[in-house]
C-alpha positions as a Python dict, from the first residue, in 0.01 Angstrom:
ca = {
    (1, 'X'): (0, 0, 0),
    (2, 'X'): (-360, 50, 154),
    (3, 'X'): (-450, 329, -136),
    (4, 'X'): (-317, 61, -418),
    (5, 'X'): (-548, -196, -272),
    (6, 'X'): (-864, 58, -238),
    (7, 'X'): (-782, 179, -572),
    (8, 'X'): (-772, -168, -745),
    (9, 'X'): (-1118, -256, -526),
    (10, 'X'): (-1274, 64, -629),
    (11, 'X'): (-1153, 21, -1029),
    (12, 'X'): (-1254, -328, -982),
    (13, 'X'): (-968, -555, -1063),
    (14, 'X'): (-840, -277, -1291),
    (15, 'X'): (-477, -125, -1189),
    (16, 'X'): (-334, 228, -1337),
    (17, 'X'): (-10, 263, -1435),
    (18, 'X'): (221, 400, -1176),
    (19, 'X'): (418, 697, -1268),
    (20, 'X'): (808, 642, -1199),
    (21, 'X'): (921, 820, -812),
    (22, 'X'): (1003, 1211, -834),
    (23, 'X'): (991, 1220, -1210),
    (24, 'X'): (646, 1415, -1160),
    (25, 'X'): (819, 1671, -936),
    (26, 'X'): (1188, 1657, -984),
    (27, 'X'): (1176, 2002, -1181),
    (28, 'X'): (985, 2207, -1004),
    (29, 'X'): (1183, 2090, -704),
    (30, 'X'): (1497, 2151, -886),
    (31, 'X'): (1364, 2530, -987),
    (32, 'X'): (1252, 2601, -622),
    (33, 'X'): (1587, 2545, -487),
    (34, 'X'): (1760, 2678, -754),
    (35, 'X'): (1573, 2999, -682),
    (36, 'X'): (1635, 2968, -277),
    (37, 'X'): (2016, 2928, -334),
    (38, 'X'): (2009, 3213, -543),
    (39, 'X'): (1809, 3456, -338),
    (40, 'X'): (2020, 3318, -26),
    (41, 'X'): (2257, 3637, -57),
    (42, 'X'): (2026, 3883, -50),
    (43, 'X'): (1813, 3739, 232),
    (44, 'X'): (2141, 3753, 423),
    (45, 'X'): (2117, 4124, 359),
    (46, 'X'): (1799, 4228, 517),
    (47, 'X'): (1856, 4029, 852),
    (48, 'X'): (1785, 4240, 1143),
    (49, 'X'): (1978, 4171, 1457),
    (50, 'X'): (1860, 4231, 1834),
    (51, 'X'): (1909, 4501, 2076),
    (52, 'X'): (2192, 4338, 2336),
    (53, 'X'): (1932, 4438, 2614),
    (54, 'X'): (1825, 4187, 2818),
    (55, 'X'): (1474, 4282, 2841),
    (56, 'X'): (1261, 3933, 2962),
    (57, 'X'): (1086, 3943, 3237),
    (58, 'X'): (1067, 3727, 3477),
    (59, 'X'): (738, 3548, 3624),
    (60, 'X'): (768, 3689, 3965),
    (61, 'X'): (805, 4021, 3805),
    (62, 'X'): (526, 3989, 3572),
    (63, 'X'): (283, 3842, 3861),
    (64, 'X'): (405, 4157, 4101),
    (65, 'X'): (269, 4370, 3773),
    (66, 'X'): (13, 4203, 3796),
    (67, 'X'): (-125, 4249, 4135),
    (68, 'X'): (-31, 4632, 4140),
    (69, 'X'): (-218, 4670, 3832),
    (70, 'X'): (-528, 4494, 3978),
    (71, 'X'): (-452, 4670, 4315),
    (72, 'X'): (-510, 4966, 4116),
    (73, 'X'): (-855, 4917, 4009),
    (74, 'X'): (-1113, 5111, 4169),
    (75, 'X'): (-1448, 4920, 4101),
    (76, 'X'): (-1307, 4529, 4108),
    (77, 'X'): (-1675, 4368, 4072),
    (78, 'X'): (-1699, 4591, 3768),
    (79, 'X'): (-1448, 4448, 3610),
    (80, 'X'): (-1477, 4062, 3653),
    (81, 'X'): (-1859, 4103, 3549),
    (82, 'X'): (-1702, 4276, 3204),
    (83, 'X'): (-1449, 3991, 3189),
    (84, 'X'): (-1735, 3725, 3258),
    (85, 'X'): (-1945, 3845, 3010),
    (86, 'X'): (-1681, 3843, 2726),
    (87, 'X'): (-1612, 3509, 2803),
    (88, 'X'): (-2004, 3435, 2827),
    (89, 'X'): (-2029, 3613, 2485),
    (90, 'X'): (-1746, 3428, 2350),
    (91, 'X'): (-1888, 3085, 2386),
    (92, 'X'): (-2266, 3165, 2284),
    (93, 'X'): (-2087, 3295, 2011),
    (94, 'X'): (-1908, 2969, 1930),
    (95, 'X'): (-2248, 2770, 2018),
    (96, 'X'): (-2393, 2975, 1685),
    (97, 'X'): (-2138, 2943, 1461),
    (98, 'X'): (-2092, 2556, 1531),
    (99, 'X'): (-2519, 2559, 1504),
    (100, 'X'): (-2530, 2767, 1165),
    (101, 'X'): (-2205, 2550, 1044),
    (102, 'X'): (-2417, 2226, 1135),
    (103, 'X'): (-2714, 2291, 865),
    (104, 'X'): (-2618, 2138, 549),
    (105, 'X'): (-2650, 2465, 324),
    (106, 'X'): (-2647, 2794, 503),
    (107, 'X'): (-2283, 2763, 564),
    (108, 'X'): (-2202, 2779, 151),
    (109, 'X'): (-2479, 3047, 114),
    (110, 'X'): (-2318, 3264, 393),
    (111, 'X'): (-1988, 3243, 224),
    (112, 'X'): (-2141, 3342, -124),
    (113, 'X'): (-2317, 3632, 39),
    (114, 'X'): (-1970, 3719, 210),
    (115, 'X'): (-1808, 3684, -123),
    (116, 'X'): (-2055, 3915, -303),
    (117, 'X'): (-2030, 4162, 18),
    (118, 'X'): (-1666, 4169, -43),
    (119, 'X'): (-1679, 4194, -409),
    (120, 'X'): (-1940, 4506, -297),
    (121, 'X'): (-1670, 4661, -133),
    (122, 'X'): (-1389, 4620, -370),
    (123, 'X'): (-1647, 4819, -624),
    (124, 'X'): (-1757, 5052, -406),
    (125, 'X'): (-1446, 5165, -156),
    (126, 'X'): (-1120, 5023, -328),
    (127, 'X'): (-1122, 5051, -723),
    (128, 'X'): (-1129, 5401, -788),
    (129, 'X'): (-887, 5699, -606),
    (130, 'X'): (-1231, 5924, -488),
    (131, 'X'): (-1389, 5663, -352),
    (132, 'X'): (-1074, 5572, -146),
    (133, 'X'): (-1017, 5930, -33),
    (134, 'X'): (-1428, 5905, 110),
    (135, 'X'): (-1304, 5597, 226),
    (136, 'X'): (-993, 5726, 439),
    (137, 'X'): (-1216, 6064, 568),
    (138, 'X'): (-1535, 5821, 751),
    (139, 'X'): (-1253, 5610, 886),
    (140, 'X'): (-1085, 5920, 1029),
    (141, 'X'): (-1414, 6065, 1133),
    (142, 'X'): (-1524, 5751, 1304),
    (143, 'X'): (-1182, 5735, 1486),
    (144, 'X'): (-1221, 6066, 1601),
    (145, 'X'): (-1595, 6000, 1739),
    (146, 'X'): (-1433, 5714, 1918),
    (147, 'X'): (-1150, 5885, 2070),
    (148, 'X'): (-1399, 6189, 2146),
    (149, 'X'): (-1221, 6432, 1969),
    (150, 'X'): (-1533, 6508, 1744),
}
């Protein structure tokens, strides 16, 4: 009722026509569940049931993991300045973005240079069957430099 009265204050006086209720939709409605009830038997085919293990954990269990695991660790200190840090990192990080996102046009520029990055790529790493191949041999190089294999 309030978007009849905005419309006929915004058209001035003026009212549209309205269109009769689920004529606009009815078919494509009809055609969507036509094709789920038809589809319904093979769906019923690929459902994949459960091992019969019960294997949840409970929270004392999880919390005794827990403390062994940090038991465990050597250098403690280490470890909570790494985990302080990321968290650190993770809300500067948010404080950009939401900066950056807060200047009128740099947020539609960045997405047009992401777009033509991506578009880059395609061209350069995806279209054609060599450049994929170069593509799969630096990403098994540089997993190989990270695992220290290399």
């Amino acid at each position: 009722m309030a978007a009849t009265a905005y419309s006929v204050a915004l058209l001035g006086g003026a009212r549209l026509p309205a269109a009769p209720r689920g004529s606009a939709l009815l078919p494509r409605r009809v055609a969507c569940q036509q094709l789920r009830f038809q589809d319904a038997p093979r769906l019923s085919l690929l459902r994949v049931k459960a091992a019969s293990e019960d294997t949840s954990a409970s929270g004392d269990e999880i919390i005794e993991d827990l403390k062994a695991k940090w038991d465990a660790v050597e250098d403690k200190p280490t470890v909570l300045l790494y985990g302080g840090g990321a968290v650190v990192a993770l809300w500067l990080t948010s404080v950009v973005v939401g900066a950056i996102n807060a200047v009128p046009l740099l947020p539609k520029l960045l997405e047009l240079v992401g777009l033509g990055y991506t578009g880059w790529f395609v061209y350069r790493y995806l279209l054609f069957k060599d450049s994929r191949k170069e593509l799969a041999t630096d990403i098994e190089t540089l997993k190989k430099k990270i695992a220290g294999t290399e």
